[in-house]
Each structure stands twice: as structure tokens, then as C-alpha cells.
C-alpha positions as CSV (number, residue, x, y, z in Angstrom):
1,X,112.8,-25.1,-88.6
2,X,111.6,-24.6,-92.5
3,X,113.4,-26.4,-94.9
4,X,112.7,-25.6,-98.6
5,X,112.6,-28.0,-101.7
6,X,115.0,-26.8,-104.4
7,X,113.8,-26.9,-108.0
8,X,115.5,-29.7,-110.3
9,X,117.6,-32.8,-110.0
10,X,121.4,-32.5,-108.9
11,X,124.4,-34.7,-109.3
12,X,127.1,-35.1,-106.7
13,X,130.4,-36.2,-109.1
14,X,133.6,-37.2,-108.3
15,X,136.7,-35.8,-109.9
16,X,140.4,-36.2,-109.4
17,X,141.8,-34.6,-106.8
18,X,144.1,-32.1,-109.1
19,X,141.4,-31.4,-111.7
20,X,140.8,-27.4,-112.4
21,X,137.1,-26.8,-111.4
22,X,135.1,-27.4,-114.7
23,X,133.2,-24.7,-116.1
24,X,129.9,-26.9,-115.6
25,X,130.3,-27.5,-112.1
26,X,129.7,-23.3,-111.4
27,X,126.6,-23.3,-113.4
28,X,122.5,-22.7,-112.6
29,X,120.8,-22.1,-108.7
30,X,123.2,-24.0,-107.0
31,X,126.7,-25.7,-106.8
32,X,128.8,-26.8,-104.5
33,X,132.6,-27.9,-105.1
34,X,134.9,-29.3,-101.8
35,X,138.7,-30.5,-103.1
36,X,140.7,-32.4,-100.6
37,X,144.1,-34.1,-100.9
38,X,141.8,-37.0,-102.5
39,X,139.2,-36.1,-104.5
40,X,137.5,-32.7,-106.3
41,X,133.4,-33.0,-105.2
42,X,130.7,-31.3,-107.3
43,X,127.2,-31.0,-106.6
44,X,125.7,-28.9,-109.3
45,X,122.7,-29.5,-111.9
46,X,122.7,-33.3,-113.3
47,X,121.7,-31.7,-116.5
48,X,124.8,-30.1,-116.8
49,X,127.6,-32.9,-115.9
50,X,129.3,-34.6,-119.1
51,X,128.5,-38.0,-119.8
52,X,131.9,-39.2,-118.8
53,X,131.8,-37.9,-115.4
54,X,131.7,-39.9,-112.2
55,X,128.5,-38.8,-110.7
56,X,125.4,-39.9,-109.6
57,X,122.2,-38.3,-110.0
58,X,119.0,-37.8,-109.4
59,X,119.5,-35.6,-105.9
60,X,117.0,-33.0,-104.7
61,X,118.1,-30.3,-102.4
62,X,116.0,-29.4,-99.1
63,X,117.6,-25.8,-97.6
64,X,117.5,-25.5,-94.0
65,X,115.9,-21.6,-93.6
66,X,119.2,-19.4,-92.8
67,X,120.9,-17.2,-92.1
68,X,122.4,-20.0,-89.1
69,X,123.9,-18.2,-86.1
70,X,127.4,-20.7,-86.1
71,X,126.8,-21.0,-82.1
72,X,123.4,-22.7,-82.3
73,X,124.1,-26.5,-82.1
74,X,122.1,-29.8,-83.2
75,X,120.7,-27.9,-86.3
76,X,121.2,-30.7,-89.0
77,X,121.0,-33.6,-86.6
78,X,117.0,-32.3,-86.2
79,X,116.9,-33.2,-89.9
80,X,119.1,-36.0,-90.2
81,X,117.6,-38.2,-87.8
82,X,114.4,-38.3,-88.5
83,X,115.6,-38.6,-92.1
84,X,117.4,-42.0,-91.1
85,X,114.7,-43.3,-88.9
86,X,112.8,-43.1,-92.2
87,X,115.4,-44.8,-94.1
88,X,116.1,-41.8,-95.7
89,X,119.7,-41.5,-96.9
90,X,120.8,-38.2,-96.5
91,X,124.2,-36.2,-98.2
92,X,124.9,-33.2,-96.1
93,X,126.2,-30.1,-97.0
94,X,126.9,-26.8,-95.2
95,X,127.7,-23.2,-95.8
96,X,127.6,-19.9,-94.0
97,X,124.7,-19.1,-94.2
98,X,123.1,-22.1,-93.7
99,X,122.7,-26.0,-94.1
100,X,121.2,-28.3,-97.3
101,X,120.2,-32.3,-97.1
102,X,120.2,-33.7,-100.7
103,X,117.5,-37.0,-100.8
104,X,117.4,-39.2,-103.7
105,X,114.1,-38.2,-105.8
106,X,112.5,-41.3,-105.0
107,X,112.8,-40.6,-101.3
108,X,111.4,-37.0,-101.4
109,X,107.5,-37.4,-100.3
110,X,108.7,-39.1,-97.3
111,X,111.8,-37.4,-96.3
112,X,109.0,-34.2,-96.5
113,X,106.5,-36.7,-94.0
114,X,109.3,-37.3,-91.7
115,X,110.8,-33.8,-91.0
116,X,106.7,-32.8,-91.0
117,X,106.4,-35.6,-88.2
118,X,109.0,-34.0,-86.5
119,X,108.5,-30.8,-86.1
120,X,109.9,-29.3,-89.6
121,X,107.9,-26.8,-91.8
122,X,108.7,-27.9,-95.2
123,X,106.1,-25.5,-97.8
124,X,104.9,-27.4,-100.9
């Protein structure tokens, strides 16, 4: 599989589960936002979260190469567990088209030697 290494650092924040969607969490190359009956999740930019807001930072985004047929199976357990046999921790996210691992930033240069060890094309 390729993977490819988003540009930029991304923050996954946590906001209360009736909150509106905030106008910062739609901007720049890539967002994500999941409510459920407990919480309202945003990965978007880190540069672009408010101060105040529950988040941590300092994510980077691999994308798994898509479009993903939905029947194939296994797809992001070949990245995640070479990922934790690296002590890599991982936060998965999927969407049609296809599947994205955010690493911390400190973790990137060997979460990229581990999926490399393991089969993975991941382009620098």
C-alpha cells in the first residue's frame, strides 16, 4: 500500500457533545468532525483551534492511497500493527474513500521505517 504524509501539524479537540460545529474546525486540507451522544471530535489544523479548546496537538496525517473498495478487509490493521510493534501510537480515522493514521510528530521518522519494513510505500 502507499501511504502519503500530509503537510502541517493537526489537532484532535474535544468539544461538548451539543456544540454547533465551529467555523475553525471546517477550515484548510483537511478536517474531520465525529459527534456522538458524548462528545463533538475535531481533527483540523492546530494552527486554527482557539486557545481555550480541549485539544491536543502536534498530529501528522499519513493517507492510506484510495479510493478503498469497502469489501477489501485488514487494510488499516497492515498499518496499525507495525505501527504498535514500533511503539507508535496511532489515532485512526476513516472515510469513503479511504483510511488516515495520525502519529504524534516526534514519532514520524519511525512510524515511516516501520510501514517501510513492512511492506508500505510511504514517498518522502
Amino acid at each position: 500500500m502507499r501511504l502519503f504524509l500530509l503537510e502541517g501539524q493537526f489537532a484532535v479537540c474535544r468539544l461538548a457533545p451539543g456544540e454547533e460545529v465551529p467555523a475553525w474546525a471546517s477550515g484548510g486540507a483537511f478536517s474531520s468532525v465525529t459527534r456522538t451522544r458524548d462528545e463533538l471530535s475535531v481533527v483540523c489544523p492546530e494552527g486554527a483551534v482557539p486557545d481555550e479548546t480541549r485539544c491536543e496537538g502536534g498530529w501528522r496525517i499519513f493517507q492510506i492511497e484510495g479510493p478503498l473498495d469497502f469489501g477489501l478487509t485488514g487494510v488499516l490493521a497492515s498499518v496499525a500493527e507495525p505501527l504498535a510493534k514500533a511503539d507508535v501510537s496511532i489515532f485512526a480515522l476513516s472515510t469513503f474513500d479511504t483510511d488516515y493514521v495520525l502519529v504524534k510528530e516526534e514519532s514520524v521518522e519511525r512510524a515511516i521505517a516501520a510501514l517501510a519494513a513492512a511492506g508500505h510505500q510511504v514517498p518522502t
